[in-house]
N, C-alpha and C positions, 0 to 999 in steps of 0.2 A: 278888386284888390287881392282875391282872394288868389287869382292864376298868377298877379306879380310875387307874390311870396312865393308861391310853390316853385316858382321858374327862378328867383331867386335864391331860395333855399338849394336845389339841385344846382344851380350854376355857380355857388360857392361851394359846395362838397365836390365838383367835379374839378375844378382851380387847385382847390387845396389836394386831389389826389395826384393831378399835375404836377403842383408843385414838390408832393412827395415824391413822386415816382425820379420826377428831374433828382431831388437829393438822393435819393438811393443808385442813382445813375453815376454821378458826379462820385458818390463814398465806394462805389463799386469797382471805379474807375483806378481811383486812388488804391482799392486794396490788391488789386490785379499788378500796378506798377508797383506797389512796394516791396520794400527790403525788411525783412522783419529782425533779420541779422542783425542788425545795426541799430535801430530807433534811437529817435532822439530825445532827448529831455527835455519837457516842454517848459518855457518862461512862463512868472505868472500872468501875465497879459494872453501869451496864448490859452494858459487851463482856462482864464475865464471867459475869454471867447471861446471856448470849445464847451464852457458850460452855459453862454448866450445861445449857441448854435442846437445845443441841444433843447433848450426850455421853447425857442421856437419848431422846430422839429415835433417836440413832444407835444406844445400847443394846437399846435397845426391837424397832427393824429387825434389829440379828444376831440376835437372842436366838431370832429364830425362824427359824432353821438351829443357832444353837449355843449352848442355852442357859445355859453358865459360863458365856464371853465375854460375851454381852448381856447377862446377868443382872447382871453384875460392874460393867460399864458403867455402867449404867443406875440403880444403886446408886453409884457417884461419882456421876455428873451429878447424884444428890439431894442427897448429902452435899454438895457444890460448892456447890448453889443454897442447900444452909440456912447455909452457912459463909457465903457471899456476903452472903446477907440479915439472919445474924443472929439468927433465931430460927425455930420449925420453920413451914413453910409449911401454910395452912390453904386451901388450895386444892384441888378433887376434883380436878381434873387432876395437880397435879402426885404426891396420892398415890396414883391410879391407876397411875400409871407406877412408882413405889413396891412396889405391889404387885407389876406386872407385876414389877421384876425380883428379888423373893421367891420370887415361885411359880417363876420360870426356874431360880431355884437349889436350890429344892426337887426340881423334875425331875430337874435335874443329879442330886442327891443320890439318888436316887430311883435310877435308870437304873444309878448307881455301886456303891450295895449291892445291885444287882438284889435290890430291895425287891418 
């Protein structure tokens, strides 16, 4: 049990580096086309989806040093963005991060009952 944890534990810090790298990719993307000239004012449905976006982002980075806290995180920020929006998000990205912070909690759990 001891090799499924370890191969587990690494195969969720390597997903969630993934998945950041992808958003850093994706935000990179975005700051390279932009107009800084001009920005727009954001509605509050976007601030709060851009502070859903953020608490999974943020979740996702603790989660690999400490995975309750990121896990837990990262699990709001979803919850946030599907209450924001209103119904469940059908997006791979945002339920990669989803995942991600499932498996973080499962670790936790995991490491807890030294299972």
């Amino acid at each position: 049990m001891e090799t499924f944890k370890k191969i587990l534990k690494w195969s969720t810090k390597l997903f969630s580096l993934i998945i950041l790298g992808l958003v850093f990719y994706i935000i990179g993307a975005h700051v390279v086309e932009a107009d800084f000239s001009n920005l727009p004012i954001l509605t509050t449905k976007e601030t709060q989806l851009a502070i859903s976006m953020g608490l999974l982002f943020l979740g996702t980075l603790i989660a690999l040093k400490w995975e309750l806290v990121g896990g837990i995180i990262t699990i709001l920020g979803y919850v946030g963005f599907v209450i924001v929006e209103g119904e469940m998000v059908n997006n791979m990205v945002f339920n990669l991060f989803l995942l991600s912070g499932v498996l973080n909690l499962v670790l936790y759990w995991m490491n807890r009952q030294r299972i």
